[in-house]
C-alpha positions in Angstrom: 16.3 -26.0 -30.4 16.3 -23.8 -27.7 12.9 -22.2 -26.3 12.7 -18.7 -24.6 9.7 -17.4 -22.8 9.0 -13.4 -22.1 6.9 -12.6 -20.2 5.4 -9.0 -20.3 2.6 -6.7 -18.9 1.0 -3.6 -20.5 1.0 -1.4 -17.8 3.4 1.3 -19.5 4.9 0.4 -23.0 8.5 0.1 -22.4 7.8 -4.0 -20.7 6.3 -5.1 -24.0 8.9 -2.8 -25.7 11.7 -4.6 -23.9 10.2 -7.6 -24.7 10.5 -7.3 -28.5 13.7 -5.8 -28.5 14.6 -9.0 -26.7 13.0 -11.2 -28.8 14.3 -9.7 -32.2 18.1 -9.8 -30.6 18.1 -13.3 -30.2 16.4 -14.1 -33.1 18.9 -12.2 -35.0 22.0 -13.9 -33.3 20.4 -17.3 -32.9 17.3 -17.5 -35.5 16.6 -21.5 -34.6 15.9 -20.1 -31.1 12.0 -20.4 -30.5 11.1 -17.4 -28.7 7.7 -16.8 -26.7 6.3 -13.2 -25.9 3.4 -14.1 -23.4 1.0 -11.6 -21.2 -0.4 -13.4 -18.8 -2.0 -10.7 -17.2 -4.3 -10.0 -20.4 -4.5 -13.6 -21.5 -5.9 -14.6 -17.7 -7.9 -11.4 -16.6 -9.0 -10.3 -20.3 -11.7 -7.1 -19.7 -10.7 -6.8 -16.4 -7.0 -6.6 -17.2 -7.7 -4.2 -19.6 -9.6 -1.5 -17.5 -6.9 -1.8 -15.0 -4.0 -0.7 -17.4 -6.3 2.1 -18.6 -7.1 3.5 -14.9 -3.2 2.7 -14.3 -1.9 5.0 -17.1 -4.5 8.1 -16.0 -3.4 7.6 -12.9 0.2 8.3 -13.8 -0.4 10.9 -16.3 -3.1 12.4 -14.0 -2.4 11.8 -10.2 1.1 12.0 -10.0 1.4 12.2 -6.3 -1.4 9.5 -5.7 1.1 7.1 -7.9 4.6 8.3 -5.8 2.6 7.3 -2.6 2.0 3.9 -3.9 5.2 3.7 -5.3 6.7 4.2 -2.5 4.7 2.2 -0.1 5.6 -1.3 -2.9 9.0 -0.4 -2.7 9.1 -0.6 1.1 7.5 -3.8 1.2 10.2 -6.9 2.5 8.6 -9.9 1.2 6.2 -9.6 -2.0 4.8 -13.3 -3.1 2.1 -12.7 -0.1 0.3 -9.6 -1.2 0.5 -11.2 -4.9 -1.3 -14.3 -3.8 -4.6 -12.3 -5.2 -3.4 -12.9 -8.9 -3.4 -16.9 -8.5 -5.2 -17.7 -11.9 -2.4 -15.8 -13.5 -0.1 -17.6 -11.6 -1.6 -20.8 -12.2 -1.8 -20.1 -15.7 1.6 -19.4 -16.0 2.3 -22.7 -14.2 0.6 -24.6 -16.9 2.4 -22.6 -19.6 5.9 -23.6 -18.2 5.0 -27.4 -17.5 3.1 -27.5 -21.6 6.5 -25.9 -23.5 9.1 -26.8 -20.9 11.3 -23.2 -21.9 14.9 -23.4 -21.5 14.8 -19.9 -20.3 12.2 -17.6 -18.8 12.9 -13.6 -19.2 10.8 -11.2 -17.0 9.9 -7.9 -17.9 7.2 -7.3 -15.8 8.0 -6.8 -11.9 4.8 -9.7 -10.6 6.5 -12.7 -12.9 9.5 -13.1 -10.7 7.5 -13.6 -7.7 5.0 -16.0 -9.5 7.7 -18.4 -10.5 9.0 -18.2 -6.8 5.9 -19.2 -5.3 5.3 -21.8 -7.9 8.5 -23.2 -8.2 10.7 -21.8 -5.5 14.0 -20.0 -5.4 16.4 -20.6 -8.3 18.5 -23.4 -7.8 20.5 -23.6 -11.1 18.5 -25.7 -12.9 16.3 -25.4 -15.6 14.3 -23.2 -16.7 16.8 -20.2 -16.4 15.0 -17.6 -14.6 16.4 -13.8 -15.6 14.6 -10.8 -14.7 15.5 -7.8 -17.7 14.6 -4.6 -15.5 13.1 -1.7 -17.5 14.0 1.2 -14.7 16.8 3.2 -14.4 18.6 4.2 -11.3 15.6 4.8 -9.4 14.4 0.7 -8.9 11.8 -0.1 -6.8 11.9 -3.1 -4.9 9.5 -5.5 -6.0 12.3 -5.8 -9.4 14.9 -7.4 -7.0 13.5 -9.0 -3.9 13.0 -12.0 -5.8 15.4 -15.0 -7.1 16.7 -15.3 -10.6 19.9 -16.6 -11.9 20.1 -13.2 -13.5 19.1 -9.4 -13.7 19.9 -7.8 -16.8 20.0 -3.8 -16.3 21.0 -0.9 -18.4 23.7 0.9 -16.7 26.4 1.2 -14.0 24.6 3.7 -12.0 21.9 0.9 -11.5 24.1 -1.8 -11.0 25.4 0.1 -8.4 22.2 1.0 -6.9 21.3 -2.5 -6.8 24.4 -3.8 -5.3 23.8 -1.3 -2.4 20.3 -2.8 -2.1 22.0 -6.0 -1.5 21.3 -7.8 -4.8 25.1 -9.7 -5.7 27.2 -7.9 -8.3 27.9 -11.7 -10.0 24.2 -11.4 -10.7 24.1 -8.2 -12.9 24.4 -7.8 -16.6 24.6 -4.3 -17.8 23.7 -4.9 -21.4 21.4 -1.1 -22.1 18.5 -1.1 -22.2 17.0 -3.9 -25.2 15.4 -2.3 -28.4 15.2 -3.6 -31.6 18.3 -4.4 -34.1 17.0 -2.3 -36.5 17.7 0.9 -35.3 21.8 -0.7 -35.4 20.2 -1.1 -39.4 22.7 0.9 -41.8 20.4 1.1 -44.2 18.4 3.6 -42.2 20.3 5.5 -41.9 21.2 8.8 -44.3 23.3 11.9 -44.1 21.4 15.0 -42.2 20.4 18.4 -44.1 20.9 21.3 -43.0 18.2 23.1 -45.2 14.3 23.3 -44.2 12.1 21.6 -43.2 13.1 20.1 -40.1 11.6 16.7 -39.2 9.3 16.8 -35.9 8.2 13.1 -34.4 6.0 13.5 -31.9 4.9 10.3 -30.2 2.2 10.8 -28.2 2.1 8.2 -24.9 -1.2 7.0 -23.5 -3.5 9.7 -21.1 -1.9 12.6 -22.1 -5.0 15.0 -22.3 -3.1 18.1 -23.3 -1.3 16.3 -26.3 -3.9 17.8 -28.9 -2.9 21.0 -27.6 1.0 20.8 -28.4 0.0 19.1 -31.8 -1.8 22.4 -32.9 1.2 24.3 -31.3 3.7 21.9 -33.4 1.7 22.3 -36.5 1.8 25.8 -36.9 6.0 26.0 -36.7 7.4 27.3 -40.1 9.7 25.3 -41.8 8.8 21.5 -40.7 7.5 18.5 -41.1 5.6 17.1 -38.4 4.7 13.4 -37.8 2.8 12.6 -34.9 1.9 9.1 -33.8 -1.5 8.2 -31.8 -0.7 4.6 -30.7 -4.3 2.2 -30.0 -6.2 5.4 -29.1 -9.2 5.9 -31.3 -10.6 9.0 -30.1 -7.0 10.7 -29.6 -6.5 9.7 -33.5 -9.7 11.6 -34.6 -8.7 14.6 -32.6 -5.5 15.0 -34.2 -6.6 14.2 -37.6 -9.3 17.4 -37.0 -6.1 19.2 -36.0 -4.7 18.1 -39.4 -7.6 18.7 -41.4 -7.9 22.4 -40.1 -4.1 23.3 -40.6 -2.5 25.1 -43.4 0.5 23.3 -42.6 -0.5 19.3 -43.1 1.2 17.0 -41.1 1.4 12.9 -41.0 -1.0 11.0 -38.4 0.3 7.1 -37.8 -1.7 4.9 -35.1 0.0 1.8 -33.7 3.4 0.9 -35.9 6.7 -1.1 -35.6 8.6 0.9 -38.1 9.7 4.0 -35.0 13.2 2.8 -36.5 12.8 4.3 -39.5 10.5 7.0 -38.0 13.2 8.3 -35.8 16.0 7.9 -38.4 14.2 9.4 -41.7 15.0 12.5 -43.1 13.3 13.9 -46.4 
């Protein structure tokens, strides 16, 4: 039996998004496949972890400029397992991970994992574990994604592929295979013929620190003609203000925290 480990982060939602999509596409083409989806960040760090992913996503929804100038300064960094020498219990832990379950194969989806392996184990050398790095940016890739080793990088289109090969990352290395979401959303069975009658569906799905969403809910609610769904995600007090928003409309509209089912969200028409 085969063993797979992912490794994600959740700074932004599309690594541990990738992630599953991942996991549920092998799954479905090999279900003996044991398949790991491990956060090292959180399980090492904990509370401190998780106030950094908070202050990370204001600080992209909130200092957009402060977050290009960092962005920028990673990306022209040459050598990166140096200046991520400050996360060495996540590092170590991840260590003891690989040596306990021995994976067959190691998939990062997080842009620090890469690194970590390097400094632990060293550059790839074609044996086992497989090391493949799935990267979740398009076209515009910074650095730290591909300064590293791995036997693979999987990427989403040709327009990155070809960015990366004039980076100087080996076109034998790159795997244009989209960007990984769940099988369901390939799932026939959610799928039914559009109306062209009233209402129209609205799915709003609201992404951490946006401090004007409540706004364009009470805009969105007030539309003739629709039916709005709106999804809060984790974010308690974002939940309650948009359930007021409900509570006060004439038009009422459905509130959904944290869910797996966006398949049939996105494909559902009543």
């Amino acid at each position: 039996m085969k063993k797979i480990l992912i490794l994600t982060a959740g700074f932004g939602e599309g690594h541990n998004s990738a992630a599953r999509g991942i996991r549920d596409g092998l799954l479905q083409i090999a279900p003996e496949t044991q398949v790991q989806i491990r956060d090292i960040f959180a399980e090492t760090f904990g509370v401190i972890n998780t106030v950094a992913r908070r202050a990370y996503l204001r600080g992209i929804n909130r200092l957009p400029q402060a977050w290009a100038s960092l962005y920028s300064w990673i990306d022209k960094q040459e050598e990166f397992r140096t200046r991520l020498r400050w996360f060495f219990p996540a590092r170590r832990r991840l260590a003891e991970i690989i040596r306990q379950d021995r994976p067959d194969a190691i998939v990062s989806v997080f842009p620090a994992y890469p690194h970590f392996l390097d400094e632990t184990f060293g550059a790839v050398n074609g044996s086992r574990p497989k090391r493949v790095v799935a990267i979740t940016d398009s076209i515009t890739i910074n650095a730290i994604w591909f300064r590293c080793s791995a036997d693979c990088f999987l990427i989403a289109n040709e327009p990155t592929a070809d960015v990366l090969t004039r980076a100087g990352v080996s076109r034998h290395l790159l795997r244009v295979l989209g960007f990984p979401v769940s099988p369901r959303f390939a799932d026939p069975s959610l799928r039914s013929s559009r109306s062209i009658d009233p209402p129209r569906r609205i799915l709003y799905m609201i992404t951490p620190g946006q401090a004007l969403a409540p706004d364009l809910v009470r805009e969105l609610a007030v539309i003739p003609n629709t039916q709005l769904t709106v999804t809060v995600g984790h974010d308690e007090r974002l939940r309650l203000a948009v359930q007021s928003i409900r509570n006060l409309s004439t038009q009422k509209f459905e509130v959904i925290g944290w869910t797996t089912e966006l398949p049939r969200l996105l494909t559902a028409v009543r």
